[in-house]
N, C-alpha and C positions, 0 to 999 in steps of 0.2 A: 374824843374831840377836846381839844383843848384851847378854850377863846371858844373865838368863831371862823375857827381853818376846822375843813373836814379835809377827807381824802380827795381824793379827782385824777380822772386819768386826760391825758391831752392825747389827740387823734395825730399822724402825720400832718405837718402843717400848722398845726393848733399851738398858742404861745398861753401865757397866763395871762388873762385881762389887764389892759394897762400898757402892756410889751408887745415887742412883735415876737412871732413864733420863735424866734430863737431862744427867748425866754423861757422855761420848763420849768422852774421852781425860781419863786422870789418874796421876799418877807412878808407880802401880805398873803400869799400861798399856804407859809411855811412857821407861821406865826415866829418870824427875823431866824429861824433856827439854820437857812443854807438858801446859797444861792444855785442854782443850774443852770448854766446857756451852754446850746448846742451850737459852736462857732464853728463856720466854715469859711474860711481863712485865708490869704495871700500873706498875710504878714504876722510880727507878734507884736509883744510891747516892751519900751528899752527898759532898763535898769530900774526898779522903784523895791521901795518897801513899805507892808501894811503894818500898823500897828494895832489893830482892829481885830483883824479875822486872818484863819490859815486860808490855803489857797491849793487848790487841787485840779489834776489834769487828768482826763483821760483820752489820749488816743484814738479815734474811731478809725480814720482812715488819714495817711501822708506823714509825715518827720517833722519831728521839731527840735529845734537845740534848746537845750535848758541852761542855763547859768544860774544855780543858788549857790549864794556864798563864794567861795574858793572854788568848788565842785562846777565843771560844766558836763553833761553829756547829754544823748541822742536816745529819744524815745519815738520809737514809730509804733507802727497802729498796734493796738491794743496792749497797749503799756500806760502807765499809772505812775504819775508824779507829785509828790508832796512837797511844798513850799511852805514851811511856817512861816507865823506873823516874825515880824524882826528879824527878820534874814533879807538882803539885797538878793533880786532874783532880775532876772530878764529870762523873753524868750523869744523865737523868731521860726519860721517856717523854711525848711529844706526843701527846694523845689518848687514846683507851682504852687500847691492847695495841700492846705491840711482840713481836717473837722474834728474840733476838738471839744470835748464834755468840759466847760470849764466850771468851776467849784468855788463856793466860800462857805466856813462857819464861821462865825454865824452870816446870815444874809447881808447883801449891802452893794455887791458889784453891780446888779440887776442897774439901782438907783444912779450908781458913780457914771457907770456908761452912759447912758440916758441924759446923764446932764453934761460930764464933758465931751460928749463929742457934737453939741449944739450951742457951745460958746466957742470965740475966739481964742487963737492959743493963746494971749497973755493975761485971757482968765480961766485958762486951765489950770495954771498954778493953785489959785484959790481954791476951784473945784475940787482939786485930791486933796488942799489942806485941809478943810471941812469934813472929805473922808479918813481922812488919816493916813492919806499915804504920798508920799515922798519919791519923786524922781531924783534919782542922782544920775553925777554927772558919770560917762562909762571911764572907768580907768584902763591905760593901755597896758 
């Protein structure tokens, strides 16, 4: 054990204290080492970059398009995507519904979501600059 994080298992349904159940690993879980939410999905999010922490996908069930960098392609269910920090990425959902494992190391998305999507959008801005991350604008 290291701190005061021990191990823990979360039941179907069950979040880590703090979060709603979508939440499965978050810094005060994981003593800040990774984030985990199990997102089930209509949509993604546009263009931004972390300067913070890399950013990982895993597919459970439905398609999503990915955009890092240059590179765009299509990951469906049980496929695995890697997005390092400093790289411009978006990503968005093919079809109805996706569910998707999303990832950061070190932790820190648990905290960003939690706070911008309970401000106004013209203090969302502030919100990602505090976490370090940056929407840009999409290029045609």
């Amino acid at each position: 054990m290291i701190g005061n994080v021990k191990g823990y298992v979360l039941k179907d349904g069950e979040g880590v204290p703090g979060f709603g159940s979508d939440v499965k690993a978050a810094k005060q879980s994981t003593n800040g080492m990774l984030t985990l939410i199990e997102s089930k999905t209509t949509g993604g999010a546009p263009l931004h970059v972390h300067t913070r922490e890399d950013e990982y996908f895993y597919v459970v069930e439905g398609i999503i398009t990915v955009r890092c960098g240059e590179d765009q392609f299509e990951a469906g269910a049980r496929s695995f995507v890697f997005l390092p920090r400093g790289v411009p990425h978006s990503w968005d959902v093919v079809g109805d519904e996706a569910t998707v494992l999303m990832i950061t190391t070190p932790a820190m998305l648990e905290e960003f979501l939690a706070e911008y999507h309970t401000v106004t959008q013209e203090q969302r801005g502030l919100i990602a600059e505090r976490y370090g991350i940056t929407f840009l604008p999409e290029s045609k």
